[in-house]
N, C-alpha and C positions, 0 to 999 in steps of 0.2 A: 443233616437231620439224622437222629437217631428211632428207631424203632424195635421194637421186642423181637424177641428170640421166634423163629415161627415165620416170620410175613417177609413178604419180597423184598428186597433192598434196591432192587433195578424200576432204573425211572429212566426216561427218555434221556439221553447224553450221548455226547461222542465216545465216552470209554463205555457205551452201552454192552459191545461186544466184549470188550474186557470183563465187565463184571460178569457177564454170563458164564467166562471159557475160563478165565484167571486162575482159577484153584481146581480145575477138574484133573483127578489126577491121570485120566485118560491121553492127555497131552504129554505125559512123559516128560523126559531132559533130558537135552539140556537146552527146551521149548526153542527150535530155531524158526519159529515165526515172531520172536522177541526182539530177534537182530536187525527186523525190515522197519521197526518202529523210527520212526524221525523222532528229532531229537525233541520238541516240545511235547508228540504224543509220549514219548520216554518218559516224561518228566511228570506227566498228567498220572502217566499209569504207576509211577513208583510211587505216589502222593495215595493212590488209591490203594496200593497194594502194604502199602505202609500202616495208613490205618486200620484198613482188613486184617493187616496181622494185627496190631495192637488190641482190637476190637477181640482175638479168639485170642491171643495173651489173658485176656482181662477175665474173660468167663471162662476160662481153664481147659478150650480147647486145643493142646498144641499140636494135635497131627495136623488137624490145617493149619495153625502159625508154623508150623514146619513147610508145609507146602510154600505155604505163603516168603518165607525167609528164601528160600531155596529158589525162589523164582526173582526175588527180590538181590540175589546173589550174583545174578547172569546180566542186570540191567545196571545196578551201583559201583562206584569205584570211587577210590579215594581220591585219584590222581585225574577224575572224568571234569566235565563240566557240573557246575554249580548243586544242583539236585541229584545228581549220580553223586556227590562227596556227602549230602546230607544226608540220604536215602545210606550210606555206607556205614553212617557213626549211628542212627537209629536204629537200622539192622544188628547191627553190633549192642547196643541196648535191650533191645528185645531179647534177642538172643541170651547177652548175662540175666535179663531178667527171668524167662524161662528154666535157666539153668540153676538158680536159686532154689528151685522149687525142690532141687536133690540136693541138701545141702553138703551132702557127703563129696558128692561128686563136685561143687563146686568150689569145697573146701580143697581138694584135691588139685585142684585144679591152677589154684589160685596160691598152694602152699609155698612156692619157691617165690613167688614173686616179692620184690623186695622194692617198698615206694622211698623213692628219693627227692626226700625233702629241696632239696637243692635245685634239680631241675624242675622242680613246678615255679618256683620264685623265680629263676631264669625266664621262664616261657609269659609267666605273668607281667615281670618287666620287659620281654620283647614284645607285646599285646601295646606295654604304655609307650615302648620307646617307637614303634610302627606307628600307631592310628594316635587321632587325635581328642578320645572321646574322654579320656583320664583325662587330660592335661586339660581341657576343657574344665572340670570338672574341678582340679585343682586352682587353676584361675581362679573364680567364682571363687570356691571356699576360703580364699587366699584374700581375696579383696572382701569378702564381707568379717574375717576376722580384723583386717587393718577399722576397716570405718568401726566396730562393734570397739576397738580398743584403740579409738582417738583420745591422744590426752591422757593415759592409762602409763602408770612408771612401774608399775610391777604385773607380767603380763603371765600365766601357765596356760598350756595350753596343753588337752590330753589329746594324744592320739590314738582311736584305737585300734589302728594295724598298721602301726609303726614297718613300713616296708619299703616306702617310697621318698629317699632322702631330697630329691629331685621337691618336692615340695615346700622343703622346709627351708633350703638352698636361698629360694627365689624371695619368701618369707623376710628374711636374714636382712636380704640386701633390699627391699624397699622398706625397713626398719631402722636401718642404717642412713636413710635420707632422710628420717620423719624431723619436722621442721620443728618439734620441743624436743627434739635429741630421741636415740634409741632408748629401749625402756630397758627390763632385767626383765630377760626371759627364761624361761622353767619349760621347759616339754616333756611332759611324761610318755613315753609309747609302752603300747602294749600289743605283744608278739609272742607266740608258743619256743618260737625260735632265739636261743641266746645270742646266737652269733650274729645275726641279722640284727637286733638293737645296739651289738658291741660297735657292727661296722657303721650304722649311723650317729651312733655317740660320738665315732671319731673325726668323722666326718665335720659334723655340727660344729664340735668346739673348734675345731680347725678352721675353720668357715667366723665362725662370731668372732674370735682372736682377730682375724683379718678386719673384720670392720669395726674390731671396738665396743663388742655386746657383750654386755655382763650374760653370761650364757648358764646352765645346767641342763643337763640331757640324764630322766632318772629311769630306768627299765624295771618294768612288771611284765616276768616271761609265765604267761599263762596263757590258755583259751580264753576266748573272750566268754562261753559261760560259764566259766569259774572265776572271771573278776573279781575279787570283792572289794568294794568300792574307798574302803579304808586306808588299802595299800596305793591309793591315788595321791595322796595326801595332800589334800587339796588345805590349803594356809589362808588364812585371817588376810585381808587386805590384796591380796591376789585377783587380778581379775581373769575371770576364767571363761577359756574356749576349748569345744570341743567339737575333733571334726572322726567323722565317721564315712568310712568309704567302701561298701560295698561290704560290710561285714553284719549288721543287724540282722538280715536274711538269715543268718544261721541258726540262732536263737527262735526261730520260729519247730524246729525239728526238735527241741528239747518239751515245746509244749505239747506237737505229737503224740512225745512219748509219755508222756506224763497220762495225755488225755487215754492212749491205747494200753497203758497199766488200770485206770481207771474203770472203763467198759470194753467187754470185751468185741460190744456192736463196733467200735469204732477200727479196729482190726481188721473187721471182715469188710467194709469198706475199701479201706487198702489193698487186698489182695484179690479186688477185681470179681464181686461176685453181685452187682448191682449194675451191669455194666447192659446197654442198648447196643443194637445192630446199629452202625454205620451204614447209612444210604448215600449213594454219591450223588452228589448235590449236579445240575444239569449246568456246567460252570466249564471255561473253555481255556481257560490259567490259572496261572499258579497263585498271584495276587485272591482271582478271585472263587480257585478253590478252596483256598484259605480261609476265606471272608468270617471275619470271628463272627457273624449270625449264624455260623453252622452250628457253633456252640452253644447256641440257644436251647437245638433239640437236643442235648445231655442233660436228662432231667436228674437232679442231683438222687439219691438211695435214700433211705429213710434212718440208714445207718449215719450216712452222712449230716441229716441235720440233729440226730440224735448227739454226733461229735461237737456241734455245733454249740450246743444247747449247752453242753458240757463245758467246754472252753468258757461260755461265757459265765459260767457260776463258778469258777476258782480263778484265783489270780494265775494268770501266765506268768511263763519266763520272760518273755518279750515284756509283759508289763510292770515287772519288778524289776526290771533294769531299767528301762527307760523311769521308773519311779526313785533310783538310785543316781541316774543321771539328774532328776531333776532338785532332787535333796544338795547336789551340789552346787547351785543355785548359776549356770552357767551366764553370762553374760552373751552368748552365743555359740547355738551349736548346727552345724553344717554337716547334714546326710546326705551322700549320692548311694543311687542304689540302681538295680536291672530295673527299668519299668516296664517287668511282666506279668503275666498269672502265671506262674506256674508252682504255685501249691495248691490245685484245686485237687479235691476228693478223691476222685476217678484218675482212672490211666489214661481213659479217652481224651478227657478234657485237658489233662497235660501235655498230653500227645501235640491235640491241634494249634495247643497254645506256643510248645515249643517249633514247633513247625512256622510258625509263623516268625517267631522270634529268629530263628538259627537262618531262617531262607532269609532276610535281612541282612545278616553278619557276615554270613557267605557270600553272598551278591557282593557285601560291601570287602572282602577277600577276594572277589572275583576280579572285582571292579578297580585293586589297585596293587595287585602283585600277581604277578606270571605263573601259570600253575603248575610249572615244575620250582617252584621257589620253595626250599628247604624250610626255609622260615614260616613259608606259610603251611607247611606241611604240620610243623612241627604247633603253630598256632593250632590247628583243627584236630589233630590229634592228641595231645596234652593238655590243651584249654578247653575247648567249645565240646570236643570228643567226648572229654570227662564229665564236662555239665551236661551234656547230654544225657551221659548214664546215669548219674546220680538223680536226676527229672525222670528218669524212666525207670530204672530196675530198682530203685531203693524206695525204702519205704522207712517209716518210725524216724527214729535216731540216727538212722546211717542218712537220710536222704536232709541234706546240708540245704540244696540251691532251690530254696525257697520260693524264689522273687514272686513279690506282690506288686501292683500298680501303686503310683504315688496317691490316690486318692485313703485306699487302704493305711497308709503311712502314715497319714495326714491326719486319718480319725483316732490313731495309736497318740500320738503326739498332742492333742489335743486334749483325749483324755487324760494324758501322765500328767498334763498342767502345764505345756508347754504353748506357745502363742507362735502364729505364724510370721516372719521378718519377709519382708520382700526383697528379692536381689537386685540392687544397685543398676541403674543404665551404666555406670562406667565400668561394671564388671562383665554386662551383658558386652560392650565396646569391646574390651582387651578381650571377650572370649569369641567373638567373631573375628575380627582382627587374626585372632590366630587362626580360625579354621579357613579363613582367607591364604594364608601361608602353604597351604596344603593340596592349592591349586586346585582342587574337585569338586565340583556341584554337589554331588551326592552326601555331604555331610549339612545338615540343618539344625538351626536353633527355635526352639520353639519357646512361649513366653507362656505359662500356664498358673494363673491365679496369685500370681509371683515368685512362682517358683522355674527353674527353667529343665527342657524336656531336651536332650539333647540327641537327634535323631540320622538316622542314614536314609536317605528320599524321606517318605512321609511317615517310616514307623519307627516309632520313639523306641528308642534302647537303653537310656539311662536319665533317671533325673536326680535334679541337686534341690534341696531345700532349704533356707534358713530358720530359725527356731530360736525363743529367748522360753527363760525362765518365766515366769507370769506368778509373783506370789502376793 
């Protein structure tokens, strides 16, 4: 629950004595009654100390988000168990996000650092080549393009984040068995990176040569929102697929910025000045401190449905491209995406939402590689680290990782003109079959109004949809 600035936030619970003593700076450091904590109440009280800071992030008080950080410092660790490594990359978010507020200093800060393209695609294909949740995800898109292009002798297909040749691989060679012969296929990808389309063009033809496909592999190296949709070039008699994998999200940050040029209310939203007290909820773990009905008490700002209002009286970026997708008249097009919220309003409400999301992905890092394992170090720092911060200290146009629940998706899609395909039983077969392969319970398939939710225990982490033109 949340409540106003002013009124108590302590309610009967076991971290009851924590929220009374938690931030009094009378306790001093480097607080050694922190150290007697067992490791469940550790993990209750980092969950709480977590959003306390977030909560004085939000309404612009950081002497206590400093308390708060500092305290959160003696309990977290990269290399600790599961909620000490979450508790460490949120810390670490807050923190940049605080530090933004001088931009001076954090331009300074930040002036040597130099991002390398390279190893994000590295850590990203160590993500697909470790867990099964892409490959999942590729399956699926893979089998509803083959049934969508039965019978079909000239086949394009656009990619658009052309990254993962491992897809198009598998593609190749059950097209090469299709029982009227392979057809001629065309893949367009689209990548900011040239060299990443050079090395799957060579790949591809290399690949089609072998099995005898008339093949072409053509490259548009740009953002995906600066596509324009001409440079597709989508041909007369073509039948066309289009599969997207975890990149629409981004297009969501360009309408931000549009809308935070437009009113200046929609700005002060963002930078946390509509924000409620956090009350810890009377909850005894982590599943169900989390429990998304906390989110209920974040009563949205008035700012926020003013932004609201706004978005929906001009066209979006999200709804100009998917209105450019649909002008191509696609014979099917296959979305996987995060299924989470985390572009809501508030800092609060992103907070809890990624909280819930990351203690998932972690559990499921916990749950299947060793915690001194480089790999997964390099996973949680590089991958999950980064989405982390971009969820937390970014805001407008810088703040990319969007993700919205499939429902949301679904009404975008619907309105562009697009109709819902349901996924195949023999796709749902080959995509269990594989997570069978992987020996661990903890990965799940869920079947959701024909679309499928693809989850670690019972919370959904990614879904895939199918989609036709409808004209």
């Amino acid at each position: 629950m949340f409540q106003d600035e002013g009124t108590s936030s302590i309610t009967s619970s076991p971290l009851q004595f924590f929220t009374m003593m938690s931030l009094s700076p009378k306790l001093g450091s480097p607080y050694p009654w922190l150290r007697e904590l067992k490791s469940e109440e550790r993990g209750l009280y980092l969950i709480h100390l977590l959003l306390t800071c977030a909560n004085h992030v939000a309404v612009g008080s950081l002497d206590n988000a400093n308390l708060a950080l500092d305290q959160i410092s003696h309990l977290a660790s990269a290399d600790g168990d599961t909620m000490q490594r979450i508790a460490a990359y949120f810390a670490e978010a807050l923190a940049d996000r605080i530090l933004k507020t001088w931009p001076g200093l954090y331009k300074a800060f930040n002036s040597t650092k130099i991002p390398v393209v390279s190893e994000e695609i590295l850590v990203k294909k160590l993500f697909f080549e470790v867990f099964p949740f892409l490959k999942v995800a590729i399956v699926l898109t893979n089998q509803a393009i083959v049934e969508a292009m039965e019978g079909e002798k000239m086949i394009h297909i656009i990619d658009l984040n052309a990254n993962e040749t491992a897809q198009w691989l598998a593609l190749l060679q059950v097209l090469s068995v299709r029982p009227e012969g392979p057809p001629h296929l065309r893949i367009t990808g689209v990548h900011q990176q040239k060299q990443v389309l050079d090395r799957m063009a060579r790949r591809l033809t290399e690949e089609a040569e072998k099995f005898d496909i008339p093949f072409r592999f053509d490259s548009v190296v740009c953002r995906l929102e600066d596509l324009d949709m001409e440079k597709l070039r989508v041909k007369t008699g073509e039948a066309l697929a289009i599969s997207s994998v975890l990149q629409l999200h981004t297009l969501l940050a360009a309408d931000n910025e549009v809308r935070q040029k437009s009113s200046p209310l929609a700005g002060k939203s963002a930078n946390g000045v509509h924000y409620s007290r956090y009350q810890h909820p009377n909850q005894t773990n982590l599943s169900e401190l989390l429990e998304k009905d906390s989110i209920n008490g974040c009563s949205p700002s008035p700012d926020s449905v003013s932004s609201s209002a706004l978005s929906q009286a001009n066209v979006t970026k999200i709804e100009s491209f998917l209105n450019g997708l649909w002008s191509l008249t696609p014979k099917v097009m296959v979305v996987t995406e995060q299924d989470s919220n985390h572009n809501g309003a508030t800092l609060m409400e992103r907070s809890l939402e990624a909280l819930h999301t990351y203690a998932a992905i972690f559990d499921c890092l916990e749950s299947n590689m060793s915690r001194t394992s480089v790999e997964r170090l390099k996973l949680e720092k590089m991958l999950f680290g980064e989405e982390i911060k971009n969820i937390i200290a970014c805001e407008g146009g810088e703040r990319k990782e969007r993700h919205e629940k499939r429902e949301k998706w679904s009404q975008r899609f619907d309105l562009a003109g697009f109709r819902h395909v349901p996924l195949s039983y023999y796709g749902m077969l080959q995509a269990r079959s594989l997570l069978q392969g992987y020996g661990c319970d903890g990965y799940k398939l869920k079947e959701d109004n024909g679309c499928v939710m693809i989850c670690w225990q019972d919370s959904s982490l990614f879904s895939v949809s199918a989609w036709r033109c409808c004209k």
